[in-house]
C-alpha positions as CSV (number, residue, x, y, z in Angstrom):
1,X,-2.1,6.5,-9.1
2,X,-0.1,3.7,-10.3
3,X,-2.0,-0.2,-10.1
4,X,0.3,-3.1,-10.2
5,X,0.9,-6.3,-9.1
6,X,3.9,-7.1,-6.8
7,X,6.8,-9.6,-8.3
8,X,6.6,-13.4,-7.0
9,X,9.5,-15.2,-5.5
10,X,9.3,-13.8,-2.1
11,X,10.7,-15.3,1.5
12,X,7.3,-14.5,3.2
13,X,3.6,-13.3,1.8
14,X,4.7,-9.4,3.6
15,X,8.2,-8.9,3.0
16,X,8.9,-5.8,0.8
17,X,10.4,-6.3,-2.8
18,X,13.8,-5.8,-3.4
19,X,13.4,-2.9,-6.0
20,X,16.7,-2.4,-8.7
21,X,16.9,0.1,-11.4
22,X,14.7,-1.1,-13.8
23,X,12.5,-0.7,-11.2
24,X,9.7,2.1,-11.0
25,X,10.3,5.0,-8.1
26,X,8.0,5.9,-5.7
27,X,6.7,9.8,-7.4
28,X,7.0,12.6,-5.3
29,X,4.3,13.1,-2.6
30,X,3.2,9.1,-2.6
31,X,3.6,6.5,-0.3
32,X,3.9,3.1,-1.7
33,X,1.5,0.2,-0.1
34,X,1.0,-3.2,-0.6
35,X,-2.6,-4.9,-0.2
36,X,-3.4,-8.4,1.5
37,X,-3.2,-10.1,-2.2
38,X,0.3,-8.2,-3.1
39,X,-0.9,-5.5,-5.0
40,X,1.2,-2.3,-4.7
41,X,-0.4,0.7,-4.7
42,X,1.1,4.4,-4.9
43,X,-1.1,6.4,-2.5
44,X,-0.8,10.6,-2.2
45,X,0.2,12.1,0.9
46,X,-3.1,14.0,1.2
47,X,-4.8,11.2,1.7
48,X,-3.2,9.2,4.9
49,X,-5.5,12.0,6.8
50,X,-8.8,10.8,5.0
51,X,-10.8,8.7,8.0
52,X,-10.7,5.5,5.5
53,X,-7.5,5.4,4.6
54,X,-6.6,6.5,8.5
55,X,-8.9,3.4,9.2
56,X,-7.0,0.8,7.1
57,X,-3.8,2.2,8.9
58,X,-5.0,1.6,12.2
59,X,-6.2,-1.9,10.6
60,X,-2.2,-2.7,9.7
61,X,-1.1,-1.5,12.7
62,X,-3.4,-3.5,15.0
63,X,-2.3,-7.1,12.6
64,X,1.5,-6.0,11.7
65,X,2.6,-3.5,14.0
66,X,4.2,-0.3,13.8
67,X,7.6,-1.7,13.3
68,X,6.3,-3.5,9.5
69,X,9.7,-3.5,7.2
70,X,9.4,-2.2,4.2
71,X,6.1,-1.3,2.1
72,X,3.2,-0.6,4.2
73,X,0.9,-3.6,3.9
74,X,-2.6,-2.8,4.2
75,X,-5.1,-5.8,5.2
76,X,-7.5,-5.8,2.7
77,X,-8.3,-7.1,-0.6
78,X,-7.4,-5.1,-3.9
79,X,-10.5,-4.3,-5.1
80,X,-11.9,-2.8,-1.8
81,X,-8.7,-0.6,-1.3
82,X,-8.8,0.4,-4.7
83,X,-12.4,1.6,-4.0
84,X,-11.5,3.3,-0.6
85,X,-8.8,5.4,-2.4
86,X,-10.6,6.3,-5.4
87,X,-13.5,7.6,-3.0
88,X,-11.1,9.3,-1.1
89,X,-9.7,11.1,-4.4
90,X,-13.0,11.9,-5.5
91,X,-13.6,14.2,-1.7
């Protein structure tokens, strides 16, 4: 799982990145997602089914809808998602 910090220079705090080349692609079987502090975060398929993670989805949907462009943004700080997903990696 890939850690890293989203690039500054945005129009708002949740708009997505605009991603070029250079750019690393989302791997094969992850969904990208972007915490409350603009961490992005590669997450595995298998794990949008874990109750956490499925928690923190219904989280973003009740604050930013179903209709979010872009990244998924999750509403929680980086540290605490990071720990969700590791737990969830480790079941």
């Amino acid at each position: 799982m890939a850690w890293r910090k989203k690039s500054g220079g945005e129009s708002s705090p949740g708009a997505s990145p605009r991603y070029s080349d250079e750019r690393e692609k989302v791997p094969r079987g992850h969904v990208p997602m972007v915490t409350g502090c603009g961490e992005r975060v590669m997450v595995p398929v298998r794990l949008l089914t874990h109750p956490c993670i499925a928690e923190l989805l219904d989280m973003a949907a009740q604050q930013y809808g179903y209709g979010q462009p872009g990244v998924l943004r999750i509403p929680c700080d980086a540290g605490h998602f990071r720990a969700v997903v590791d737990s969830a990696l480790q079941n």
